[in-house]
Each structure stands twice: as structure tokens, then as C-alpha cells.
C-alpha positions in Angstrom: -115.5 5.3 51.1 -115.4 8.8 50.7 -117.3 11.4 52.2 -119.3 12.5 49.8 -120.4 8.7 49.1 -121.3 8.1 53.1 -123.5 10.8 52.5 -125.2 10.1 49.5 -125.9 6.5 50.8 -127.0 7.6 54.2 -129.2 9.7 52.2 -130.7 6.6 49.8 -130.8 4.1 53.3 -133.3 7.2 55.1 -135.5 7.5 52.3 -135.8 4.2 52.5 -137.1 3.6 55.2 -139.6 6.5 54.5 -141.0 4.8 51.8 -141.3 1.6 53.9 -142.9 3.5 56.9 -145.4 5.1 54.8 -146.7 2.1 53.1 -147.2 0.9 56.9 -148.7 3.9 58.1 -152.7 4.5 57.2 -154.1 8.2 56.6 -157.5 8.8 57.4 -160.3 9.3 54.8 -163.5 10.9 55.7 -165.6 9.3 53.3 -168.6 10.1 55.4 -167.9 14.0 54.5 -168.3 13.1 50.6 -171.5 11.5 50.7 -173.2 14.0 52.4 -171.7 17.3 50.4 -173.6 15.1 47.2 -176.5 17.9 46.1 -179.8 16.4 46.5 -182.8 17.0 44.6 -186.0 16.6 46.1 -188.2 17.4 43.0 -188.8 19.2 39.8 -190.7 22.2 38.4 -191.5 21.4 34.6 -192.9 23.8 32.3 -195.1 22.0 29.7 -196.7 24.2 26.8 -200.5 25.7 27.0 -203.2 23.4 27.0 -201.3 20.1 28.0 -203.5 17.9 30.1 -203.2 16.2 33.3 -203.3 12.9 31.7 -200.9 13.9 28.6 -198.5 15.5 31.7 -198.7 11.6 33.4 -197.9 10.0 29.8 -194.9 12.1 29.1 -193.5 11.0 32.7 -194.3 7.3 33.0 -191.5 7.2 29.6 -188.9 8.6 31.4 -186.9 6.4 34.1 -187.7 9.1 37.2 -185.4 6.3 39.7 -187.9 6.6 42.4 -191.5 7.1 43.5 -192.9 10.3 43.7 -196.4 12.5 43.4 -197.5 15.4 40.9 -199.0 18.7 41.8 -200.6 19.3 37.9 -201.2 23.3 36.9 -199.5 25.1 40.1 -200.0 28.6 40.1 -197.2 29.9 41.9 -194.9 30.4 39.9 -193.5 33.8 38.6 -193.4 32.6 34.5 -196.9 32.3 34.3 -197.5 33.9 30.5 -195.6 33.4 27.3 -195.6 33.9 23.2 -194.6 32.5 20.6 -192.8 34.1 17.6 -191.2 32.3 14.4 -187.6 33.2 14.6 -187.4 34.7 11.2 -189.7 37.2 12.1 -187.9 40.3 13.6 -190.6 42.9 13.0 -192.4 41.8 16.1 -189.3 41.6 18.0 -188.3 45.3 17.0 -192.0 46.8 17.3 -192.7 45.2 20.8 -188.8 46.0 21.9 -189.7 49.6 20.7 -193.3 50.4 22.4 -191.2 49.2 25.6 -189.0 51.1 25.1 -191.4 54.4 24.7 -193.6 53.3 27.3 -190.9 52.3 29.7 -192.7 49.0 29.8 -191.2 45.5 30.9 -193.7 43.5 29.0 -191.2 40.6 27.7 -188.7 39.0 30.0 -185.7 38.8 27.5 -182.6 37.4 29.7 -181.4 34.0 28.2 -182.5 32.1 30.9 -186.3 33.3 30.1 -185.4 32.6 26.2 -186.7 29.6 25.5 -186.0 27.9 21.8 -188.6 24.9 20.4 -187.9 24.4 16.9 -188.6 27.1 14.4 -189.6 29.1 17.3 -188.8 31.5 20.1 -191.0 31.1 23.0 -190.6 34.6 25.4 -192.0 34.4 29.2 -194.6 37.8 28.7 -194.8 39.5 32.1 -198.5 39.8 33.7 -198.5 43.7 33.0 -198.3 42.8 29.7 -201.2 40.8 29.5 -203.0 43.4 30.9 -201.9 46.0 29.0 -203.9 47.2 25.5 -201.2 48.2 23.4 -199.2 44.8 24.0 -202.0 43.3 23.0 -202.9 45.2 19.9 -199.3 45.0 18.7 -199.9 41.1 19.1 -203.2 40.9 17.1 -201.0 42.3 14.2 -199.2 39.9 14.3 -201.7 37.2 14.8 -200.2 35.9 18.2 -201.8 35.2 21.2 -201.0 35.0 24.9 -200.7 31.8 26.1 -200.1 30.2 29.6 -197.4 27.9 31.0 -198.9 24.6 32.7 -196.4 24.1 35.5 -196.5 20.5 37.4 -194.2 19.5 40.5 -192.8 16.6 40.6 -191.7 15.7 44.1 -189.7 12.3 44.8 -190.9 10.2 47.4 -189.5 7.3 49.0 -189.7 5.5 52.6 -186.8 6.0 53.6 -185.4 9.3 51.2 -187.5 11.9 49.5 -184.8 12.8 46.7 -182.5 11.8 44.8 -179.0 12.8 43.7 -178.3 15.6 41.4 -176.4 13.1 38.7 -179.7 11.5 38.7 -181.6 14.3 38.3 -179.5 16.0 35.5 -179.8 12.9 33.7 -183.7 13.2 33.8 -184.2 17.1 33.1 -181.9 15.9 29.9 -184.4 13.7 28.8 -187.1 15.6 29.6 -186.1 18.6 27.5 -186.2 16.9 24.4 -189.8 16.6 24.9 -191.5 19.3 22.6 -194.5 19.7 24.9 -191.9 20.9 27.7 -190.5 24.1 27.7 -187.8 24.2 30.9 -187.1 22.2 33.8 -186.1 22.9 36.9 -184.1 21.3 39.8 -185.7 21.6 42.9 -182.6 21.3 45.6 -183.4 20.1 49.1 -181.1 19.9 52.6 -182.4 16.5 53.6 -180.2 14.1 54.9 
């Protein structure tokens, strides 16, 4: 044999026998590490429309599969998006009178980012800061327009369970989906928690 093929088969014989010693040989897997980094969710802030009641709020839940037990805190007044209005999304005279008087007034009556934006069929439903609600021209400019000030009616959803109290995000992506197609509810929010 010549050189060249000595070389080339000592070549094919040692990978060889790295190919056999790694089938033999077992890395470690920390599968421990990848169960725990899985976000939880330990409830969920939902935003229903003005006006719905406590036992319309229960309805709208028990036809959603929610995985697990849990409890409801109905109307919670904590949160910041307390006030909102509702325009028809044809009419921009509203939206460039209001976005106008802010602007002279140096007012932030209307919260306008996208995430405060909200869009229910042939309507856009703005979160209204509480200044606004307080303040007289906002208002008049509203009774032009025959709109009124309305109020979100926030529930918490908390999951509850003997031995967890949440449930994994998949799960609860898969409910807030659901439960956005519901026309009484405006947003929902995912409420993470750091329980193990």
C-alpha cells in the first residue's frame, strides 16, 4: 500500500471508532432546567365593556375551557384604564377636534398608543385619561358629538389549584384568544407569576 492510502485508511478506521464511542457514550440533559424556565400565569385582568354584570362576567367565563379552578374579583378599581369612548371609525371630525384642543391646551385627555387602541367592530374604543373626565371642554366637545364617558369593568381572574395556582402561558394564550372574540371584552391581560 502506498502511503497516502495507509493514511487515508488510518483516517476512515479512527473515525470509526468515534462514531462507535459516541453512540456508547451518554450526554447529559437537564431537563429539569426546561420545565421550570416555562412562563407561568397565575391569573388574568379582563376588560369587559361598561355596564356588564357580575352574573353576565360568570356566563362569558363558564364557556371558555379556563384548565383549572380559580376565583373572580368582579369591578376592581385599581387599575390605571379606568375610562374610555367610543367613536365610529368613519368619523374623523372628533378625532381631529379632540386631537386639536389637546394639542392647544397641552392636555393628555386620550391615551392614543396602539396598545391603548382598542378595535370592536365598526368602532374605535380610546382609554380617556381621568383629567379628561374631569375636564369641561373634553366634555363639551363630546356632547357634540353625542358621546359619553363610559367605564371599563375590570375582573381578575386568579387560577387556583391544590397543589399549583397557575397555569402555563400556552394555556393561557390559548384562553385570552378565545376570550377576545367576545364582544363584551375589550383586552385581556396575562398576569405572570414566579411560583414554582
Amino acid at each position: 500500500m502506498s502511503r497516502i492510502n495507509k493514511e487515508v485508511a488510518f483516517f476512515i478506521v479512527f473515525l470509526i471508532l468515534v462514531i462507535i464511542a459516541g453512540l456508547f457514550v451518554k450526554t447529559p440533559v437537564d431537563t429539569e432546567t426546561q420545565v421550570n424556565d416555562e412562563l407561568k400565569v397565575g391569573g388574568m385582568y379582563i376588560q369587559f365593556e361598561d355596564g356588564v354584570p357580575d352574573s353576565e362576567v360568570k356566563a362569558v367565563l363558564k364557556n371558555y375551557n379556563l384548565t383549572m379552578n380559580y376565583s373572580m374579583k368582579y369591578n376592581i378599581d385599581y387599575m390605571a384604564d379606568k375610562y374610555y369612548i367610543m367613536v365610529d371609525k368613519g368619523n374623523r371630525d372628533i378625532r381631529n377636534e379632540l386631537n386639536k384642543a389637546m394639542k392647544e391646551e397641552k392636555k393628555d385627555w386620550i391615551i392614543s398608543s396602539p396598545a391603548h387602541v382598542i378595535r370592536k367592530g365598526d368602532y374605535h374604543v380610546f382609554t380617556v385619561s381621568e383629567q379628561a373626565v374631569q375636564d369641561e371642554n373634553f366634555l363639551e366637545i363630546l356632547d357634540k358629538y353625542d358621546i359619553q364617558v363610559k367605564k371599563f369593568t375590570w375582573c381578575y381572574i386568579r387560577f387556583e389549584d391544590e397543589s399549583k395556582n397557575w397555569i402555563p402561558e400556552k394555556d393561557a394564550i390559548r384562553i385570552k384568544s378565545e376570550l377576545d372574540q367576545n364582544e363584551n371584552i375589550f383586552s385581556v391581560y396575562l398576569d405572570y407569576t414566579n411560583s414554582s
